[in-house]
C-alpha positions in Angstrom: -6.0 -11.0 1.8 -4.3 -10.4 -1.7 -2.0 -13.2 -3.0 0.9 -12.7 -5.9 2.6 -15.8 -7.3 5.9 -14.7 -9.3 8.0 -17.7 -10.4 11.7 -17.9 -13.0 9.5 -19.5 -16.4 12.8 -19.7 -17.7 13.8 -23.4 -15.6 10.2 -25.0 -16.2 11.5 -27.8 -18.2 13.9 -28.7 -15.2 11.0 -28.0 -12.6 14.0 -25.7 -11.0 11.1 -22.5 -10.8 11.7 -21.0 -7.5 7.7 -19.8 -7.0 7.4 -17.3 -4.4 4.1 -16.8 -2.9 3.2 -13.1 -1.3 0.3 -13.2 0.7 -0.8 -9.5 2.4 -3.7 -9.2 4.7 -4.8 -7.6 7.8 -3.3 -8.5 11.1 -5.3 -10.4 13.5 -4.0 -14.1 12.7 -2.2 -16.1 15.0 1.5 -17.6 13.8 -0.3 -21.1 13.6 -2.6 -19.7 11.6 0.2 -18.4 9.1 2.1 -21.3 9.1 -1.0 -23.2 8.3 -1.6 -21.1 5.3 1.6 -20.9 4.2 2.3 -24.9 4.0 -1.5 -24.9 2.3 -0.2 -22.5 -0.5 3.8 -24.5 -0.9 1.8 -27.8 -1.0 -0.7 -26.3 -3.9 1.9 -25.3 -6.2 3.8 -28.8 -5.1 0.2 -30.4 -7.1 -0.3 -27.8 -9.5 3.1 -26.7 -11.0 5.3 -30.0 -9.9 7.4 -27.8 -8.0 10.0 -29.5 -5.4 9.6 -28.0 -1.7 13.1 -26.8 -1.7 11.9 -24.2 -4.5 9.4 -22.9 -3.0 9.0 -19.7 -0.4 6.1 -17.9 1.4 5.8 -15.1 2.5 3.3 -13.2 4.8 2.8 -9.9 5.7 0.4 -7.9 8.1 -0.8 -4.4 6.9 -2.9 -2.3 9.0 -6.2 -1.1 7.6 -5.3 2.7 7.1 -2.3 1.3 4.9 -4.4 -1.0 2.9 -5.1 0.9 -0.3 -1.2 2.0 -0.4 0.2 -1.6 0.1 -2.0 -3.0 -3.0 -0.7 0.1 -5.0 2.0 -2.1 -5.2 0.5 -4.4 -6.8 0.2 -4.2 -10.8 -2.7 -4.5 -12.6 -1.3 -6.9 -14.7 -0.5 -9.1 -11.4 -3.2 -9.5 -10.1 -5.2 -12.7 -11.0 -8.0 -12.8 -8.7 -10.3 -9.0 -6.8 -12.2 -9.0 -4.3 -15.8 -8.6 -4.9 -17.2 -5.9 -3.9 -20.8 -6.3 -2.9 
């Protein structure tokens, strides 16, 4: 599962950041499952950043093994805040 959190720093004072949250991972998870996750992740950056639920999206997406290394391609270096560890 790879995670990118892109928010506007330029409305912090106002706490007007819209935050979007990208979550990619393999398919297999049920839609309860998702929506679990995805209410997790708005209600941590709710605590963390002081971010109003109206600001916030999430978003989820299913990529099949054999597309794996392409999809986190897509993913910059610079963006990415936490690998995997790789035993």
């Amino acid at each position: 599962m790879a995670l990118m959190f892109l928010n506007n720093k330029s409305s912090i004072q106002n706490k007007k950041i819209m935050p979007h949250i990208a979550v990619t991972m393999l398919p297999g998870r049920s839609h309860a499952a998702k929506q679990d996750l995805a209410e997790r992740l708005r209600d941590t950056l709710i605590d963390v950043l002081g971010v109003e639920p109206k600001y916030i999206s999430v978003s989820i997406e299913d990529v099949e093994m054999k597309d794996w290394k392409k999809s986190m391609e897509r993913v910059k270096d610079e963006f990415m805040i936490i690998n995997p560890q790789n035993d």
